[in-house]
N, C-alpha and C positions, 0 to 999 in steps of 0.2 A: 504494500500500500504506500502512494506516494505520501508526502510529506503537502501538498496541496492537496488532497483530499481531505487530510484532518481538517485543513484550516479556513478552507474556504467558507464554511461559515461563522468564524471568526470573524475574519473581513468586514465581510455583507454588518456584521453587529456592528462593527466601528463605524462601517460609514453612515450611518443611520443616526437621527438622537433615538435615546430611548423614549420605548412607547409601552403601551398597556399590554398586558397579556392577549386581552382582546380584540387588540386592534392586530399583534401581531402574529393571534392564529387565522384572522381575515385577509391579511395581506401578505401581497409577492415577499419576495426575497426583493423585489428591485422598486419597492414602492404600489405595486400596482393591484386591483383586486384580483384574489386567488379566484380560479376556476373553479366553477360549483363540481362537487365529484357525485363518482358514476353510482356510489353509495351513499348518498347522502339521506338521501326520501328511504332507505330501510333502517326500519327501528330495531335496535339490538339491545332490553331494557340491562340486561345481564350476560357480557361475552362470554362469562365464567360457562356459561347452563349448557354452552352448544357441545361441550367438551366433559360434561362432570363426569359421566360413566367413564371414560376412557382415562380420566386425572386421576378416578378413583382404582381405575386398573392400576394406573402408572404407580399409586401412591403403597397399591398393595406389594404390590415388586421389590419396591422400595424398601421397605419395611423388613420382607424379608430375606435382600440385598446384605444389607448392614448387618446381618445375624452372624455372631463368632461365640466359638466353644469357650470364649476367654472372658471371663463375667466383666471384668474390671474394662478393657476393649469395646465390648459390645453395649455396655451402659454409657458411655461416653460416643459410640457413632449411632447411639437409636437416638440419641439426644435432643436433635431437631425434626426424627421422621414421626415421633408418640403424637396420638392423636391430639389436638389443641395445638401443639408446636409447629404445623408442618408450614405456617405461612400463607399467603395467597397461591401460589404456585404460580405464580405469572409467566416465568418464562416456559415451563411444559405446557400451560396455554397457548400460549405465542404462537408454538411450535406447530401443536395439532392444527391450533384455527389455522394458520397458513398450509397446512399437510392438504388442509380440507376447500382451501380457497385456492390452490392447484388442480386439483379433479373435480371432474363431472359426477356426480352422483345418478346412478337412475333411479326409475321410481320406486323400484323393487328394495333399495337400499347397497346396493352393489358400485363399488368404485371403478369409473372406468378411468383406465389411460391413455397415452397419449398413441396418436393413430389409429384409436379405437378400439385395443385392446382389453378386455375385461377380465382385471386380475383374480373375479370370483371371490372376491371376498366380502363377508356379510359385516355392513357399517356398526361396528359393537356399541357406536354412542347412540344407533337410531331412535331408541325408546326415549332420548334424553334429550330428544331437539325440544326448544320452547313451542314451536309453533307445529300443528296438528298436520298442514302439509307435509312435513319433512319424516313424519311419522311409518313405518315399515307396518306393513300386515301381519308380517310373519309373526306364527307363534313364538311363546316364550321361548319353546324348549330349542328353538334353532338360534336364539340368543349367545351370543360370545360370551363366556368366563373369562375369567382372570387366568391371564400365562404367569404363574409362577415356577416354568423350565428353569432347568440353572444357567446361569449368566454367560458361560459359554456356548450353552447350546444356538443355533443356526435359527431364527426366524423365520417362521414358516411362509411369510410376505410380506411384501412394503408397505402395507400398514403398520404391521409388527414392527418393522426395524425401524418405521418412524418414531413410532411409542417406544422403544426401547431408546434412540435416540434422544429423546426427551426426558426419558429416566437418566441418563450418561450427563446430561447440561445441568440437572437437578441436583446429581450427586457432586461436581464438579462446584457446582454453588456452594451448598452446601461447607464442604470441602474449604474453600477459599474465604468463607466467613468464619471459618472453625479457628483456621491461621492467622487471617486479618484482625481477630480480638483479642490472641497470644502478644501479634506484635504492635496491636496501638493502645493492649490496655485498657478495653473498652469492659465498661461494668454490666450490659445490658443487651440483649438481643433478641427480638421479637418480642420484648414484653418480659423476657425471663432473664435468669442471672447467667452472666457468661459462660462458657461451658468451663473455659481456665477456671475459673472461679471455682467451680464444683470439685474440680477433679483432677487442677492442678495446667501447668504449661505444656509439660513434657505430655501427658497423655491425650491433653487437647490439640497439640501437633501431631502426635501418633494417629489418633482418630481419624483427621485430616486426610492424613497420607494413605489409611486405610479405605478412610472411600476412594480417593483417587483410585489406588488399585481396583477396585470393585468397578469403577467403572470404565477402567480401562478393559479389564475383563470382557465385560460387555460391548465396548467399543472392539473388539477384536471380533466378536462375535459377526458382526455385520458383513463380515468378506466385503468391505468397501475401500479400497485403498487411497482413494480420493477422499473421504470422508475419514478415513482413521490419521489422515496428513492436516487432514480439518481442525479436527481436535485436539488435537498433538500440538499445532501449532498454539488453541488455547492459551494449555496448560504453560507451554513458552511465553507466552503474554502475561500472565500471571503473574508470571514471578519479575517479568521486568517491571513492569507498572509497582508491586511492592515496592523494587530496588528504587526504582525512582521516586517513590514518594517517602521511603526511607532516604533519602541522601537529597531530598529536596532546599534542605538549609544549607549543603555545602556547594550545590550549584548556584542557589542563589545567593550566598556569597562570593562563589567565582564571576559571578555574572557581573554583578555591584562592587567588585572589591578593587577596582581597577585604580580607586584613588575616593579618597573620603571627598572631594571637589566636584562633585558630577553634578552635570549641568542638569536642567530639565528635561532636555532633551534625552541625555544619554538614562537618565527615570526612567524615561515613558518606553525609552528601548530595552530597559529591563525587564520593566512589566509586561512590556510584549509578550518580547519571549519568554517571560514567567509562565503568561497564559497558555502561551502555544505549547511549551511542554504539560502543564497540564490538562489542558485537549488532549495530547495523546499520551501522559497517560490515565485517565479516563478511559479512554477506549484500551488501552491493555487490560485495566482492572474491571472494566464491566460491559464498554458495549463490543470488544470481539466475542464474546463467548454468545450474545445473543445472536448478533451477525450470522460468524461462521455456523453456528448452530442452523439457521435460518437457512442459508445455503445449504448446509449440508439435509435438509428435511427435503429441499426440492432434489436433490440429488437421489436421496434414497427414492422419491417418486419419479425418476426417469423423466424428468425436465431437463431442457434444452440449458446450455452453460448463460446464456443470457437470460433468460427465466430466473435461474439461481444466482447470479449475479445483483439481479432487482430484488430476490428475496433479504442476500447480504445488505444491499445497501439497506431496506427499511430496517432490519434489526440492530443495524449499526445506530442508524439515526435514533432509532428509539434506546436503546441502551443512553447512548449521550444524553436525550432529551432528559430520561428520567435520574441521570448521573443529577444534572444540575440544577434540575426540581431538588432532589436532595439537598443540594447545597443550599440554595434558596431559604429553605423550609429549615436548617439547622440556625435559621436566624428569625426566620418568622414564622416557626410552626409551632403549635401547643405541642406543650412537653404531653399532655396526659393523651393526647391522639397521636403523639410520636411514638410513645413509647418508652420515650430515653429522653434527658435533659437536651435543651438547645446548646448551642455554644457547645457544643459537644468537638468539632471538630476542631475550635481550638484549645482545648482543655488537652486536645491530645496533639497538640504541634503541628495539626494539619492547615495550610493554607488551601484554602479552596478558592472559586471563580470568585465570589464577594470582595473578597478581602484584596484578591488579585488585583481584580477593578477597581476598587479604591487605591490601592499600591498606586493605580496612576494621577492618582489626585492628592493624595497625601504620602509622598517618598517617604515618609520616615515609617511606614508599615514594613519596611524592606528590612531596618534593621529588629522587630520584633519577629519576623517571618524567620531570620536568619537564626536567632536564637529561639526558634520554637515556640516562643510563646509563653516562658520557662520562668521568667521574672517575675514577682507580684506585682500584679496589677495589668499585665501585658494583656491578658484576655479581654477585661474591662476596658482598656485602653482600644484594643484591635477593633473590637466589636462596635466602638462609639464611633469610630472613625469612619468602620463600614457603613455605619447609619447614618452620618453625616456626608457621604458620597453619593452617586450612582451606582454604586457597587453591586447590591440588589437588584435594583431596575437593568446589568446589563448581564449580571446573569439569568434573570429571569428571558431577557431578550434571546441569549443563547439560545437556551432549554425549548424557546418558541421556534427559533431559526430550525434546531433539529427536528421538533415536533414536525414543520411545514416539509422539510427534506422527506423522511418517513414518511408522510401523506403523498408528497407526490410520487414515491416507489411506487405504493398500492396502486396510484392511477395509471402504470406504466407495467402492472401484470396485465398478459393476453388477456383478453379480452376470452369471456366464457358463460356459454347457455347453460347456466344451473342453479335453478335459487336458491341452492344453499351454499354453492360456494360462493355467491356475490353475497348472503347471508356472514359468512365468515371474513368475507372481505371488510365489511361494514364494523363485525365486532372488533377487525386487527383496528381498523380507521379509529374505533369509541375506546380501545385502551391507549391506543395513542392521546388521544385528547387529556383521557385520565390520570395519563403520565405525566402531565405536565399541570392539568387543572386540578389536582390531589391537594389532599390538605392532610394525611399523615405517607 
């Protein structure tokens, strides 16, 4: 991925003033009004509903995924799978609704492919569409069950190894917030106590490393070599996006350190590139996994490389979008619909896009950034000055810039006679919104 693809809507945010959230999911990237989309007149009250049966396949897999003979191990990865814990599951959402906004459905409930192919296989979410169209005749007893094969075993078709697929990104998540509250110290996770906290560092990074394995396991299973290069690469982004935001004080002192005399100008050239490195990494730490994951879902459904290319780019966008709702929201969101205290990100020495964006209005956030935040008072300090900027208003501009990118993907898949995959098309379009118009 070039280095103008991260940034380009970076740009587009500077050269604009900031605007309202509403004005900026109404409007171009270049000023002008956005084009009414091809989904817009279908109502999708709940995207979660199109997919439950199949989240709730996904979720039982899972479950029994994370199982080890080793009490002290297996208490520590069932940690986030126990019922109440498991999250929204947003991204195996993601996944299915696009699995399912690629294929034709007939009326029968059967997926067809591309060419016309019918891979025979019975839609296992049928009983769990919202709307009475989409509904199958078929008796119960010809109803899919739950695959709980073992994780190496071969998938018996590409709907299977979608859904397993989406098991692989779940675990992978998972996985990567287990590590990420080891190394930022964080007290709080979905409403519960950190898992380090319970059970220690050492076996909260063990855990970690154990789902990885489990779902590489699984990712082997797929016979897709394109697809196991997919996620492979991931788990590669992963750990640089850490690194980088781990060693983020010492490049921003190499950046700034050039002489205590720095003009304005050579500021606002820091904060750039502050920004623009955390753009990408952003997209190491959260929107590649949706991305390639996204690819990789039209992949395993025998979509043409440009098909799968518009899938990456919306999971991209949407990953970013909802990176920097987050960050937003760690300055203006209720703690008690958060979850977790605000100001949370600097409590833990992370500079986010807020803070960045002010960095260009008030230089002296460069020298609290460099030192983490680490001084009393430096938080209270950090935070006033973010409120005393645009700082908010141009991360929220960001998070909209990506929103609109993500939207215009979806308008840019082939065009398809099937109302429920323009149905799924519609719910990817209403999580997008939600990404960004969220308030925990």
């Amino acid at each position: 991925m070039t280095k103008g693809r991260f940034f380009s809507a970076y740009a587009d945010v500077l050269e604009k003033n900031p605007s309202s959230s509403a004005s900026a999911n109404t409007n171009g990237r270049n000023g002008g009004l956005r084009q009414k989309s091809k989904y817009e007149n279908i109502l999708v009250p709940d995207p979660f509903s199109l997919v439950q049966k199949e989240l709730q396949f996904i979720s039982d897999r899972m479950r029994v995924a994370v199982q080890t003979d080793l009490p002290a191990l297996a208490n520590a990865a069932e940690y986030f799978f126990k019922y109440g814990a498991e999250g929204k599951r947003m991204r195996p959402t993601v996944l299915l609704l696009m699995a399912s906004a690629l294929s034709p459905v007939s009326n029968s409930g059967d997926v067809v492919r591309g060419g016309g192919e019918d891979v025979g296989r019975r839609m296992s979410s049928g009983d769990a569409f919202s709307s009475s169209s989409f509904r199958s005749s078929r008796n119960s007893a010809e109803e899919e069950t739950v695959d709980l094969s073992p994780a190496h075993e071969v998938p018996s078709d590409n709907r299977q190894r979608q859904r397993r697929l989406a098991e692989i990104t779940e675990l992978i998540h998972v996985a990567s917030l287990l590590h990420d509250d080891v190394l930022d110290g964080s007290a709080t996770r979905r409403g519960l106590r950190a898992l380090n906290l319970e059970v220690g560092n050492k076996l909260a990074i063990l855990a970690g490393d154990f789902l990885l394995a489990r779902a590489s396991v699984t990712l082997a299973s797929l016979r897709n070599v394109e697809v196991i290069e997919l996620l492979s690469r991931v788990l590669e982004h992963l750990v640089k996006g850490e690194v980088m935001q781990m060693t983020q004080a010492k490049d921003e002192d190499e950046r700034s350190g050039s002489g205590s005399s720095s003009s304005s100008s050579s500021s606002s050239s820091s904060s750039s590139s502050s920004i623009e490195r955390y753009i990408e990494k952003s997209y190491y730490k959260t929107a590649s996994l949706i991305g390639n994951s996204a690819k990789a879902v039209a992949l395993l459904g025998g979509h043409s490389s440009e098909t799968s290319e518009i899938a990456e780019r919306f999971g991209r966008h949407l990953g970013l979008a909802f990176q920097f709702r987050d960050d937003v929201l760690d300055y203006i969101g209720d703690s008690s619909l958060l979850g977790k205290p605000t100001l949370g990100d600097l409590r833990e020495g992370i500079a986010t896009a807020p803070v960045l964006f002010a960095a260009e209005k008030f230089p002296e956030l460069h020298s609290l950034i460099k030192r983490r935040f680490k001084e009393i008072g430096d938080v209270e300090r950090a935070a006033k000055l973010v409120f005393e900027s645009d700082g908010i208003e141009m991360a929220s501009d960001l998070a909209n810039e990506h929103r609109n990118l993500a939207l215009d993907a979806l308008e840019e898949l082939p065009d398809i006679d099937c109302e429920f995959a323009n149905t799924c098309r519609a719910a990817l379009r209403e999580i997008t919104n939600r990404a960004v118009d969220r308030k925990k």
